[in-house]
PAZAPA-4460 file (N, C-alpha, C; in steps of 0.05 Angstrom, whole numbers, plus 32768, in hexadecimal, padded with zeros to 4 digits):
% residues 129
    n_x    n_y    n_z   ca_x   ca_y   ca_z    c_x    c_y    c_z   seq   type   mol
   898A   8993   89A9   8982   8982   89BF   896A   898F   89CE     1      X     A
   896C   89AB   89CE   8954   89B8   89E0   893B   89B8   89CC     2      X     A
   8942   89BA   89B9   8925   89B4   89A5   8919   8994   89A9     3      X     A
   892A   8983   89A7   892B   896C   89AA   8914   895C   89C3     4      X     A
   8920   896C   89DB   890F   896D   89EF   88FD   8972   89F0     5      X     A
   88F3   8992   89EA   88DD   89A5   89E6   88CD   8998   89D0     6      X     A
   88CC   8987   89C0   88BC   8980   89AD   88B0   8962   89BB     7      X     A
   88C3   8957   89C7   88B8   893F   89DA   88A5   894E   89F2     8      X     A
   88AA   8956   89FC   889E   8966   8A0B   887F   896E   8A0C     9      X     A
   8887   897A   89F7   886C   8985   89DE   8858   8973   89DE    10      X     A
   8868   8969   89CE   885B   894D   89BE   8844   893B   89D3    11      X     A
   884D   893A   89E6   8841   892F   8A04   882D   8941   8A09    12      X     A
   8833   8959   8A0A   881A   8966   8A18   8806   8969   8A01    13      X     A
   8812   8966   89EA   87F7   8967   89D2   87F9   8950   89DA    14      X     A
   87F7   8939   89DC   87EB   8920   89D8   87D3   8922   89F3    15      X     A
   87D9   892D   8A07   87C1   8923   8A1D   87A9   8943   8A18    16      X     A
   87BB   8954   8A0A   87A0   8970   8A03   878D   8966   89F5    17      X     A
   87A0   895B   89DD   8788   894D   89CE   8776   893D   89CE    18      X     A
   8780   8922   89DA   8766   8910   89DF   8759   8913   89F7    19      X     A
   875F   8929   8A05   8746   892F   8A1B   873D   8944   8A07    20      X     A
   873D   8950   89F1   872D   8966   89E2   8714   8948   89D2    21      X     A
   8727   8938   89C8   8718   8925   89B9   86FF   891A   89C5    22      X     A
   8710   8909   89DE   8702   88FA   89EF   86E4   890E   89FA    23      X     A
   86E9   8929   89FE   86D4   8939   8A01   86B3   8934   89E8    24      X     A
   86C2   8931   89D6   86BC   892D   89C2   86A6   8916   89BF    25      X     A
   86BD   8905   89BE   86AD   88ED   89C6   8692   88E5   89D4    26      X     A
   8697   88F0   89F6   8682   88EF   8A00   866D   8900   89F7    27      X     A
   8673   8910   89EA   8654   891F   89D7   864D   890B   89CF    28      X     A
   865D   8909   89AF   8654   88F4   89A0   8649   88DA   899B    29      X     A
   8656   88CD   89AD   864D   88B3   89AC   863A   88AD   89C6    30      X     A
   8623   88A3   89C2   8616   889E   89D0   8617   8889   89EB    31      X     A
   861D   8891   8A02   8621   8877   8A19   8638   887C   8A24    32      X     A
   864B   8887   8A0F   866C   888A   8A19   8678   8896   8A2D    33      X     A
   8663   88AB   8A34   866A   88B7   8A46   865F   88A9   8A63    34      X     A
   864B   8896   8A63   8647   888B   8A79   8658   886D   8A78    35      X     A
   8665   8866   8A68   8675   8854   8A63   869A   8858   8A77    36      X     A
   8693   886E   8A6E   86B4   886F   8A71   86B9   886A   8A95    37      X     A
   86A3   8879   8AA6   86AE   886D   8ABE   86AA   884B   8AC2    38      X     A
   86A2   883A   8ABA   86A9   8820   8ABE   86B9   8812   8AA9    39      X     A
   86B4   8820   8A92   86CC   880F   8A89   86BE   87F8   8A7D    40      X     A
   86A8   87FB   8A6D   86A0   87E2   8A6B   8691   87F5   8A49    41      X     A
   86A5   87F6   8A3B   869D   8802   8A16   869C   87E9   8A0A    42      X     A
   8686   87F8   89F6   8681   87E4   89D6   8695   87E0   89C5    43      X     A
   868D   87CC   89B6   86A7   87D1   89A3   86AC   87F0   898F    44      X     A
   868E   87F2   8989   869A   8814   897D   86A7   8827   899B    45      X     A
   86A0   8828   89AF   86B1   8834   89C3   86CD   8835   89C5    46      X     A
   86D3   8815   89C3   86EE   8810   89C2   86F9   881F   89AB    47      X     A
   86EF   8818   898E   86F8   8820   8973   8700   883B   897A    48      X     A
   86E9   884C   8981   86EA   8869   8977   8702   8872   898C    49      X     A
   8702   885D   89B0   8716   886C   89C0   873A   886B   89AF    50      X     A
   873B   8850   899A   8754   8847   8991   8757   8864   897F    51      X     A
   873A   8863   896D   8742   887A   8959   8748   8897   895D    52      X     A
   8740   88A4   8979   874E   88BB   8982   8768   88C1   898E    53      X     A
   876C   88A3   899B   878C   8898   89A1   879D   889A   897F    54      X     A
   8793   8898   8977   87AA   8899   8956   87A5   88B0   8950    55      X     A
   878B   88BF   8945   8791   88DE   8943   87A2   88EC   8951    56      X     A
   879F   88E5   8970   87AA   88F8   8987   87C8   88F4   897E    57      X     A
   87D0   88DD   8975   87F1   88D0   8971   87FB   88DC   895A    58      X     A
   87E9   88E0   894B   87F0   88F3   8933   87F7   890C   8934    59      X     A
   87E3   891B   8941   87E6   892D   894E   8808   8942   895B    60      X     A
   8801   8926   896E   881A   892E   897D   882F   8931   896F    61      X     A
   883D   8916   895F   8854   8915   8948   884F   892B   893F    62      X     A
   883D   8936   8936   883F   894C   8923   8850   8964   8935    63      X     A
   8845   8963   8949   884F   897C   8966   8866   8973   8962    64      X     A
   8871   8964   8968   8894   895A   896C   88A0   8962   8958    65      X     A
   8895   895B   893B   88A5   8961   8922   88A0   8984   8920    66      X     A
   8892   898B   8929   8892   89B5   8924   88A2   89BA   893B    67      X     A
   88AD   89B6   8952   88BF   89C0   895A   88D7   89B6   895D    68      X     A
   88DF   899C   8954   88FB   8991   8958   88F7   897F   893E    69      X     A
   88FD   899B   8923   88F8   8987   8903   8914   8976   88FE    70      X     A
   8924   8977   8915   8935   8976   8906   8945   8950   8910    71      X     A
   8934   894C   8927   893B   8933   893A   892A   891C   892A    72      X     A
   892F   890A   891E   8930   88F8   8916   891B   88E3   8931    73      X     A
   8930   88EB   8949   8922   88D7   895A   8913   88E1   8972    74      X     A
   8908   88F6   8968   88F3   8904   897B   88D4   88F7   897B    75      X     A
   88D1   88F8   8963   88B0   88EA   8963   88B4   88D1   896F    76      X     A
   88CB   88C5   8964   88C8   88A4   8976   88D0   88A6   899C    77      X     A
   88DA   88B5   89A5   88DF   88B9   89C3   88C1   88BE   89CB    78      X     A
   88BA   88DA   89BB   88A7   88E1   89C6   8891   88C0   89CF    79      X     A
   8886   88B6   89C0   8877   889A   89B6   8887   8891   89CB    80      X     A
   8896   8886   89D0   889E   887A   89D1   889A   887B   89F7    81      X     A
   889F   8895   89FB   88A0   88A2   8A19   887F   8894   8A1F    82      X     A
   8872   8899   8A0C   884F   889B   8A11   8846   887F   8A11    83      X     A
   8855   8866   8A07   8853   8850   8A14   885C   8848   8A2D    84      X     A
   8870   8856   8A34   8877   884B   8A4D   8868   885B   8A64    85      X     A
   8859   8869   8A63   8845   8884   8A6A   8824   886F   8A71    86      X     A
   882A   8861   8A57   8808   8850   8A56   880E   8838   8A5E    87      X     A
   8827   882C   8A5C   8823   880E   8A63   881A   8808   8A7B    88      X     A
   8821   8815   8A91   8815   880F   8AAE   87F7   880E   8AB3    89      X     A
   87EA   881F   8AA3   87CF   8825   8A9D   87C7   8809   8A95    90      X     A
   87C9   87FC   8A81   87C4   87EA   8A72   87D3   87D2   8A7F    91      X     A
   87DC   87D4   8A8D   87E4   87C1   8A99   87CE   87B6   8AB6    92      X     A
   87C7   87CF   8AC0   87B2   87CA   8AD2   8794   87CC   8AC5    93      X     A
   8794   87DA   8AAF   8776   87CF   8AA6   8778   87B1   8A92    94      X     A
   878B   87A6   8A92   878B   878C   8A86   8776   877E   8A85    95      X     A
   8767   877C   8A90   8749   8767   8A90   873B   8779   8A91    96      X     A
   873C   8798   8A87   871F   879E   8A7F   871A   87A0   8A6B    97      X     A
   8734   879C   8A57   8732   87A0   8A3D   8739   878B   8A2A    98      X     A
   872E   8784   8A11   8743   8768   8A04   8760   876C   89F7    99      X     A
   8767   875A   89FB   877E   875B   89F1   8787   876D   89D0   100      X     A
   877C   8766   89C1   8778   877B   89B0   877D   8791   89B6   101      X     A
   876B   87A0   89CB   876A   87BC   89C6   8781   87C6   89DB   102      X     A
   8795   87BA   89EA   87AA   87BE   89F3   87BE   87B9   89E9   103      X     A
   87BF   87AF   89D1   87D1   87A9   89B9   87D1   87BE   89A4   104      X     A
   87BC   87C1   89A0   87B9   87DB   8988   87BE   87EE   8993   105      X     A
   87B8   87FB   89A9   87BC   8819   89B2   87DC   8813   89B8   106      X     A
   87E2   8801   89C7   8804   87FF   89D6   8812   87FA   89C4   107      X     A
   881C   87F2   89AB   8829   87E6   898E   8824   87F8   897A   108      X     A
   880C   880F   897E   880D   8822   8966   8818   883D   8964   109      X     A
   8813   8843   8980   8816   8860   8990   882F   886C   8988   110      X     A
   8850   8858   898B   8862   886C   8984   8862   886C   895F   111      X     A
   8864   8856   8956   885F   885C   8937   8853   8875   892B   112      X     A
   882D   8879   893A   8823   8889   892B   882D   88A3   8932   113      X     A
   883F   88A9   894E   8841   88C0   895C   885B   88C8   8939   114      X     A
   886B   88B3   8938   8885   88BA   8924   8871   88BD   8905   115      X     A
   885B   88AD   8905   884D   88B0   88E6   8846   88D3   88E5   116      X     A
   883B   88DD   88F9   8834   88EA   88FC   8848   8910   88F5   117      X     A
   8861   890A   8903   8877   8919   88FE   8881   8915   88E0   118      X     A
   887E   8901   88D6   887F   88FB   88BC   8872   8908   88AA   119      X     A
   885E   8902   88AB   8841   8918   889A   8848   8935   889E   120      X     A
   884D   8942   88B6   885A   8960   88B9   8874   895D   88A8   121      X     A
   8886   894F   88AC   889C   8959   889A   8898   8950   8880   122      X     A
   8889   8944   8872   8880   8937   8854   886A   8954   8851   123      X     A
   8864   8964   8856   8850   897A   8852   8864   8990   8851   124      X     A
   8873   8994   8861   887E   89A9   8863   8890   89AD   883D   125      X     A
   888A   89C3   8837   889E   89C2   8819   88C1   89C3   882A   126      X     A
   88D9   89B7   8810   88F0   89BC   8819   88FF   89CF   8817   127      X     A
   8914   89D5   8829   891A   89F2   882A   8930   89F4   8807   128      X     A
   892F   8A0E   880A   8945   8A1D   87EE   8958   8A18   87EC   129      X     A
***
């Protein structure tokens, strides 16, 4: 149970290290984004690339959950699952800045890929003797 926790736990704090490492990222990369982000008013590659570091970062994280609690079945999905109920208020008050789409894809994918993600760590890992 204490792994259980500690890997939810985890799993959370990798998810917001990461996409503020990404998101750093981003505003290098992409051109405008970084003067974008305080109004809130991105392109569609903005949107794209913000969904596609939201799924790395989800990947990510599962993976964190599955290395320290390999053994919980329903850790990756709490974790995900915690992190929707974490974002929906968010997305609930930016509702009209964004289309519907892209509050659908990020809020409907997040706990899946967080569990795809723990998946891929334990499908890598060889099985024990």
């Amino acid at each position: 149970m204490r792994r259980t926790i500690a890997g939810v736990l985890l799993g959370l704090a990798a998810w917001v290290l990461v996409v503020t490492v990404l998101n750093w990222g981003l505003r290098l990369w992409l051109p405008g984004y970084a003067g974008a982000e305080h109004t809130l008013l991105f392109t569609l590659p903005m949107k794209l690339a913000r969904l596609s570091i939201a799924a790395v970062t989800s990947l990510a994280a599962g993976a964190i959950v599955r290395a320290v609690a390999p053994a919980s079945r329903w850790a990756p999905w709490l974790a995900g699952l915690i992190a929707v109920a974490l974002f929906l208020p968010s997305h609930i008050y930016l509702w009209n800045k964004f289309p519907l789409w892209y509050h659908l894809t990020f809020l409907l994918t997040l706990a899946p890929l967080v569990a795809l993600g723990a998946a891929f760590l334990a499908r890598s890992r060889p099985a024990a003797a």
